[in-house]
TORPA-4810 file (N, C-alpha, C, O; in nm, 3 decimals):
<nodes>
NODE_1_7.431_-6.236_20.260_7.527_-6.273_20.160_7.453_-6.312_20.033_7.357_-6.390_20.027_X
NODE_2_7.524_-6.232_19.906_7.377_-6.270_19.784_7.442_-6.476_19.759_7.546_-6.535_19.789_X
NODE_3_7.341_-6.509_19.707_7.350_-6.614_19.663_7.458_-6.642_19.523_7.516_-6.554_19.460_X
NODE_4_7.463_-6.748_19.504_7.590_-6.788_19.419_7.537_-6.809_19.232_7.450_-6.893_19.207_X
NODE_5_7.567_-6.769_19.178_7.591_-6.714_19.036_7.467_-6.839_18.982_7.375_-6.830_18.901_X
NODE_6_7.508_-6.934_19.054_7.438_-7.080_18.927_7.345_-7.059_19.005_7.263_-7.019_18.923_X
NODE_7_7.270_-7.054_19.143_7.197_-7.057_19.215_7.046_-6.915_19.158_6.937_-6.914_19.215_X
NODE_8_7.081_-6.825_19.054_7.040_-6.706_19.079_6.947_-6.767_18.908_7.005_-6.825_18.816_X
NODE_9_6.792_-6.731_18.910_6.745_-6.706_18.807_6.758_-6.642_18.720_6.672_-6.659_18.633_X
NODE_10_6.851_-6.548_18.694_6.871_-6.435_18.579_7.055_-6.486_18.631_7.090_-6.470_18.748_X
NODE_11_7.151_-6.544_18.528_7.288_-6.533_18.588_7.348_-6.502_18.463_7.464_-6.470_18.486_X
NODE_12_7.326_-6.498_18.360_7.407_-6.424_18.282_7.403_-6.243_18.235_7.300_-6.178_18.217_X
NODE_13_7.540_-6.192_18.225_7.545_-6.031_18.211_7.545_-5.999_18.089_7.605_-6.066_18.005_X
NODE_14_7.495_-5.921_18.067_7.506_-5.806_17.898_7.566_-5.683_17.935_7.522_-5.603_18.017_X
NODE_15_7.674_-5.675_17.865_7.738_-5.528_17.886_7.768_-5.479_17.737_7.798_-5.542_17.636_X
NODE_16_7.744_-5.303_17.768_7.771_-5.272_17.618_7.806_-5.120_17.661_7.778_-5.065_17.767_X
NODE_17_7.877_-5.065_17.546_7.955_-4.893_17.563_7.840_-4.801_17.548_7.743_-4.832_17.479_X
NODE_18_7.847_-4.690_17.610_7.736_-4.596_17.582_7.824_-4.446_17.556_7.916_-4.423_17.634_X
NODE_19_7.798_-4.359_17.460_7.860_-4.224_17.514_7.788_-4.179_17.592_7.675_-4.219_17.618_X
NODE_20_7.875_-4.039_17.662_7.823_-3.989_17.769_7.680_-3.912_17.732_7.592_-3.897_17.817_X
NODE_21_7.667_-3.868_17.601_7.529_-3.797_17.564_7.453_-3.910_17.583_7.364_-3.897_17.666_X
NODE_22_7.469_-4.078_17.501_7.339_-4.184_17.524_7.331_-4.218_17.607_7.244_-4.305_17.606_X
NODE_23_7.408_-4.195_17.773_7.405_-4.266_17.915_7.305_-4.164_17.971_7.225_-4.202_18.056_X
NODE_24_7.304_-4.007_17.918_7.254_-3.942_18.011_7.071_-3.934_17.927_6.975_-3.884_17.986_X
NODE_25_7.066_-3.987_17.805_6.943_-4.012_17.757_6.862_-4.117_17.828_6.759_-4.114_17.895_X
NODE_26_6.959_-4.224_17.784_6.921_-4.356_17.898_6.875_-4.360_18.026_6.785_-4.429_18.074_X
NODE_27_6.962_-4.263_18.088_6.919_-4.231_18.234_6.790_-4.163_18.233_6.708_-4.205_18.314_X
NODE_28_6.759_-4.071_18.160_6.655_-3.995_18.179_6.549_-4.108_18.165_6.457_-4.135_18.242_X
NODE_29_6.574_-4.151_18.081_6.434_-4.270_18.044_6.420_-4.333_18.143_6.311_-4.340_18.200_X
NODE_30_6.526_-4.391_18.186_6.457_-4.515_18.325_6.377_-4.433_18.422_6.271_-4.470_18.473_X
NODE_31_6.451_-4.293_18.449_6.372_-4.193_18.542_6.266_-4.214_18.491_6.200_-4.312_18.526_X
NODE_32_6.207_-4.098_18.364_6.081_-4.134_18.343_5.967_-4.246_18.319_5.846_-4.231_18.299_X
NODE_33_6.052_-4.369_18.331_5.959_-4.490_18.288_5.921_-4.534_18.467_5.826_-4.610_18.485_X
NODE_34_6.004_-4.481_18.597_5.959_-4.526_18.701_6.018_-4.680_18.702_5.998_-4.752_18.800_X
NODE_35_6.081_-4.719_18.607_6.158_-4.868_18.646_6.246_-4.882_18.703_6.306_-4.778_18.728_X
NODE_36_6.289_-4.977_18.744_6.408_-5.010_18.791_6.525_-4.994_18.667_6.502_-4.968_18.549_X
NODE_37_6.657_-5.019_18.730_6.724_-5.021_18.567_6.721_-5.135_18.485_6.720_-5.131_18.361_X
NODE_38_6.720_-5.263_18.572_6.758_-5.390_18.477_6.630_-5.418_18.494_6.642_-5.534_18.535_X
NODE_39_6.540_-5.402_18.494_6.339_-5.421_18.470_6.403_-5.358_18.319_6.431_-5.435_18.228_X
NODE_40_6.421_-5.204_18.307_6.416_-5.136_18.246_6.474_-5.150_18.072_6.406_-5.140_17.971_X
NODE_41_6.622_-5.176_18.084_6.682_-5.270_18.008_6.663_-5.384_17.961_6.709_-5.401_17.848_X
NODE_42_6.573_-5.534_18.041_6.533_-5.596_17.987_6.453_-5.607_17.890_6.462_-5.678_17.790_X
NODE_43_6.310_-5.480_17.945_6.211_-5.425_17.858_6.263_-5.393_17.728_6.233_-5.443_17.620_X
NODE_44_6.336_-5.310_17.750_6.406_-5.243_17.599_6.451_-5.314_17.509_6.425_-5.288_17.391_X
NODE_45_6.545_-5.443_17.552_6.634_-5.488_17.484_6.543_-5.613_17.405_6.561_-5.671_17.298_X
NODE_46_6.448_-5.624_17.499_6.346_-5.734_17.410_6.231_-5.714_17.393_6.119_-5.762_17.413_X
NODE_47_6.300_-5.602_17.337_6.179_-5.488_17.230_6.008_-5.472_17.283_5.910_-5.456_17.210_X
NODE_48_6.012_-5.482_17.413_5.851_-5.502_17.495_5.850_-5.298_17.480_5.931_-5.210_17.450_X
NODE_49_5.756_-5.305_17.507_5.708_-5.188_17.456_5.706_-5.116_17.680_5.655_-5.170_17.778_X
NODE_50_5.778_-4.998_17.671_5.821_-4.961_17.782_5.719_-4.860_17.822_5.693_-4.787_17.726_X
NODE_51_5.640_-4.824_17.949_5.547_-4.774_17.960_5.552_-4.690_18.104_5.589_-4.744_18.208_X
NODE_52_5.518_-4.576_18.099_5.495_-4.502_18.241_5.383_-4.569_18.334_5.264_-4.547_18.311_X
NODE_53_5.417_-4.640_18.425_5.308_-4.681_18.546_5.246_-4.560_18.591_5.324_-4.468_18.618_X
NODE_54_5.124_-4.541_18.606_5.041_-4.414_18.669_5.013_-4.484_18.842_4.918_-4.470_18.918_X
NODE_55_5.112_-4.542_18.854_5.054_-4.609_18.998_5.090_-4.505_19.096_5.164_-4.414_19.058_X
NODE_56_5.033_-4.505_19.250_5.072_-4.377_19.337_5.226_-4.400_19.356_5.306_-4.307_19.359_X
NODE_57_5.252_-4.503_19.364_5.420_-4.499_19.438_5.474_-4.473_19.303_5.587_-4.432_19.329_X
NODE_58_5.460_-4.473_19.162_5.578_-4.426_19.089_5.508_-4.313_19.040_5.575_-4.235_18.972_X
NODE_59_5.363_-4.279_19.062_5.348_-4.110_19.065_5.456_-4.028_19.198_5.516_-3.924_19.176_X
NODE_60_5.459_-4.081_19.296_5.513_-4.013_19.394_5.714_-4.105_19.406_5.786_-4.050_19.489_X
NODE_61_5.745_-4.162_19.370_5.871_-4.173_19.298_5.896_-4.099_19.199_6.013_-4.062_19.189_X
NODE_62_5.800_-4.056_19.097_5.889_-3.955_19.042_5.899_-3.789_19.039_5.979_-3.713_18.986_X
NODE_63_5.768_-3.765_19.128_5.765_-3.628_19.225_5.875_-3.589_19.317_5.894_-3.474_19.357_X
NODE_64_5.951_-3.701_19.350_6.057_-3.665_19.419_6.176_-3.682_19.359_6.274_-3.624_19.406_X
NODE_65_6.187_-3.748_19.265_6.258_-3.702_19.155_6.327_-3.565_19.079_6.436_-3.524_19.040_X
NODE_66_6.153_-3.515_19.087_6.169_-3.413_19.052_6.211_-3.266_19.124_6.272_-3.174_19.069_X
NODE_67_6.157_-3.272_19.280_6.137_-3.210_19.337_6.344_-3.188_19.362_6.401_-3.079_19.369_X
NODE_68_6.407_-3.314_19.368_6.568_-3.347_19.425_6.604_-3.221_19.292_6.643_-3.105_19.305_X
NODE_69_6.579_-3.282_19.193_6.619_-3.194_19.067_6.602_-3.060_19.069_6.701_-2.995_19.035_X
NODE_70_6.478_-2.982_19.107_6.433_-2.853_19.064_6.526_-2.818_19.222_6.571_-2.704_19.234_X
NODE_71_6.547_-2.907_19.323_6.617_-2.827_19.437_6.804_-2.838_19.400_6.873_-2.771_19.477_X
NODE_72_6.865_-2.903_19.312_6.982_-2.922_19.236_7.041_-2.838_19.136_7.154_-2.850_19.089_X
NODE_73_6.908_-2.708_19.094_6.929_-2.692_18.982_7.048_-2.543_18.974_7.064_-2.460_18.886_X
NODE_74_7.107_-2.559_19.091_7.211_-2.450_19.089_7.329_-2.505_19.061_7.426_-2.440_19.023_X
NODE_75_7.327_-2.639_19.079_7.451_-2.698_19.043_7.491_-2.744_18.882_7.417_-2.805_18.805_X
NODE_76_7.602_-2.706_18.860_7.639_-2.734_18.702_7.568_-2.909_18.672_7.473_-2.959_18.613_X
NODE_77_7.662_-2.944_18.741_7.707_-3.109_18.747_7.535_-3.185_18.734_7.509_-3.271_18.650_X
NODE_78_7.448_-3.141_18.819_7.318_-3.182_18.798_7.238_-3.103_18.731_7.127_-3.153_18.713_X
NODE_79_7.261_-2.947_18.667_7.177_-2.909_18.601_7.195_-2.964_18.457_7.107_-2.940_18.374_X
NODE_80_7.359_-3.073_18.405_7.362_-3.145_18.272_7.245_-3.245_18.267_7.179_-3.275_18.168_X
NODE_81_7.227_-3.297_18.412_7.173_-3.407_18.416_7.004_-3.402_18.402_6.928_-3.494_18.371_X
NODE_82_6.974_-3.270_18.433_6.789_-3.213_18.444_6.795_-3.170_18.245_6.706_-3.223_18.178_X
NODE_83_6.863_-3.110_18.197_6.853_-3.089_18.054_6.856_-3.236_18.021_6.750_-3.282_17.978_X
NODE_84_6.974_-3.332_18.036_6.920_-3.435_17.953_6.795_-3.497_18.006_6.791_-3.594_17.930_X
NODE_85_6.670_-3.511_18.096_6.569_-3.505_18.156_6.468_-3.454_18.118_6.369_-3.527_18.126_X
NODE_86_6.448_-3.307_18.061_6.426_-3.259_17.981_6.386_-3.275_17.823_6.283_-3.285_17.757_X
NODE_87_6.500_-3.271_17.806_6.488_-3.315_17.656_6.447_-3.403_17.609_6.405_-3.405_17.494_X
NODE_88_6.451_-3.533_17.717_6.386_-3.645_17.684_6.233_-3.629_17.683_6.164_-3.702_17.612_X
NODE_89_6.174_-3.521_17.772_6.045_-3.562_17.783_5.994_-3.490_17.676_5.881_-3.513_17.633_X
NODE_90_6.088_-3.382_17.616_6.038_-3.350_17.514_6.031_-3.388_17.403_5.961_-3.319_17.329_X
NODE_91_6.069_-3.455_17.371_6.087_-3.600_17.219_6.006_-3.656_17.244_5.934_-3.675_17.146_X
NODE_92_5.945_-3.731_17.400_5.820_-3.814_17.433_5.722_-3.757_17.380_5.642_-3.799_17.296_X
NODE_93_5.735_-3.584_17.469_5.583_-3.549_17.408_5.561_-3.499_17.311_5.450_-3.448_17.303_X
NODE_94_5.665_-3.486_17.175_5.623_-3.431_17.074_5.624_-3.607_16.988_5.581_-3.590_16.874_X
NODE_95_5.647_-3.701_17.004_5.626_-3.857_16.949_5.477_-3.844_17.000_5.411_-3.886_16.905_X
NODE_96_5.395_-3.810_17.095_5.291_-3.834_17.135_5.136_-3.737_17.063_5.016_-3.766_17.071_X
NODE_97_5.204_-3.621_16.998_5.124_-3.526_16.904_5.073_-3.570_16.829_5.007_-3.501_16.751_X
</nodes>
């Protein structure tokens, strides 16, 4: 049973609207950053500078990532979701030129 609201070190929520194009950007990013989401969001939101771990478990977290994806890619519904994936990494790596 989780513990009770006052009891919890992090107890207050931030919620905010996203369109469906900035949810599926967003998403791609947490993919590629290997974070969790609210690791992920915290990072962001207080402007810490967000970074790919080269560690084995989120080298091999996001090999299977990938691997779910490239085996998905017949489907409409997840091939929106590998373009926005995509595209993200391509803004990364052309920011990185």
């Amino acid at each position: 049973m989780p513990c009770k609201r006052e009891a919890r070190f992090r107890h207050n929520t931030i919620a905010f609207w996203l369109s469906d194009a900035e949810k599926k950007r967003v998403e791609a990013r947490i993919i590629l950053s290997g974070m969790q989401k609210g690791e992920y969001y915290r990072a962001a939101i207080l402007g810490q500078r967000v970074v790919v771990d080269g560690s084995r478990y989120h080298s091999a977290r996001l090999a299977a990532v990938l691997e779910r994806m490239y085996a998905d890619l017949t489907s409409q519904e997840k091939s929106d979701a590998l373009t926005a994936v995509l595209e993200e990494l391509l803004s990364v790596w052309e920011k990185q030129e």
